[in-house]
N, C-alpha and C positions, 0 to 999 in steps of 0.2 A: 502329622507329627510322626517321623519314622521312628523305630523301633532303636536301643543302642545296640551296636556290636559287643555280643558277648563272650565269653572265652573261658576254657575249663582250665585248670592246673595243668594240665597235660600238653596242652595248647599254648600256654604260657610259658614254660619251661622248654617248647621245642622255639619256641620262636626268641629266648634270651639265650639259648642255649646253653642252659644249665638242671641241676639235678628236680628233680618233679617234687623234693625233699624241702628244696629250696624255699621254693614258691608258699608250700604251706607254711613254712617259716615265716617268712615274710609277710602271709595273708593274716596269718593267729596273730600276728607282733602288731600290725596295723601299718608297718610301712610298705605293702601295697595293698591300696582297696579293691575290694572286694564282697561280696557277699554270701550267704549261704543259701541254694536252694536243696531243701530239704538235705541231703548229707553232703551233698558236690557243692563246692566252691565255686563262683561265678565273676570274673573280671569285665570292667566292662574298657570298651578298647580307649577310653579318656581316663581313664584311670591307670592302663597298664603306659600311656604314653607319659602322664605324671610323671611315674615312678623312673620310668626311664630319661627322663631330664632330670629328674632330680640325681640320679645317677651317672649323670655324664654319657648317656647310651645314645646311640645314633635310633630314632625312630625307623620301625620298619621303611625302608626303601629308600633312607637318608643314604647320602656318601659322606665318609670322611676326605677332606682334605687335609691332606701333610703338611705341608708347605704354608698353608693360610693357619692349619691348628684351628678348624671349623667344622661343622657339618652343614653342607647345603646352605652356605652363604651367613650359616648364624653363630657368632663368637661363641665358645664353650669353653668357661671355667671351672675349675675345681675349688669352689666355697668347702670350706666347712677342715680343707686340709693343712 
């Protein structure tokens, strides 16, 4: 049984690319999982994929398609808007 891939705040925020402010927003509010090892926050990388579908985010080393309005062959809507 391998190990999960895991991921700090810092890590997080370079790879959505947005503020490092962000992410612990998002980790304290519970809409992205996460966990706490001893003071640093810990993502594990099915959790930070989650969040980014539920978000509409192309997964790391997904392409957008314009034309289809997809990424990497899979319909993507906006529930919720």
């Amino acid at each position: 049984m391998a190990l999960p891939t895991l991921y700090t705040a810092y890590e997080v925020a370079g790879k959505l690319r947005v503020n490092r402010r962000s992410v612990y927003q998002w980790l304290s509010s519970g809409h992205l999982g996460g966990f706490k090892a001893g003071q640093s926050w810990r993502v594990t990388e099915d959790d930070l994929i989650m969040f980014m579908k539920r978000r509409s985010l192309p997964a790391v080393g997904q392409e957008f398609d314009a034309e289809k309005q997809e990424f990497d062959g899979e319909k993507k809507g906006h529930p919720g808007r």
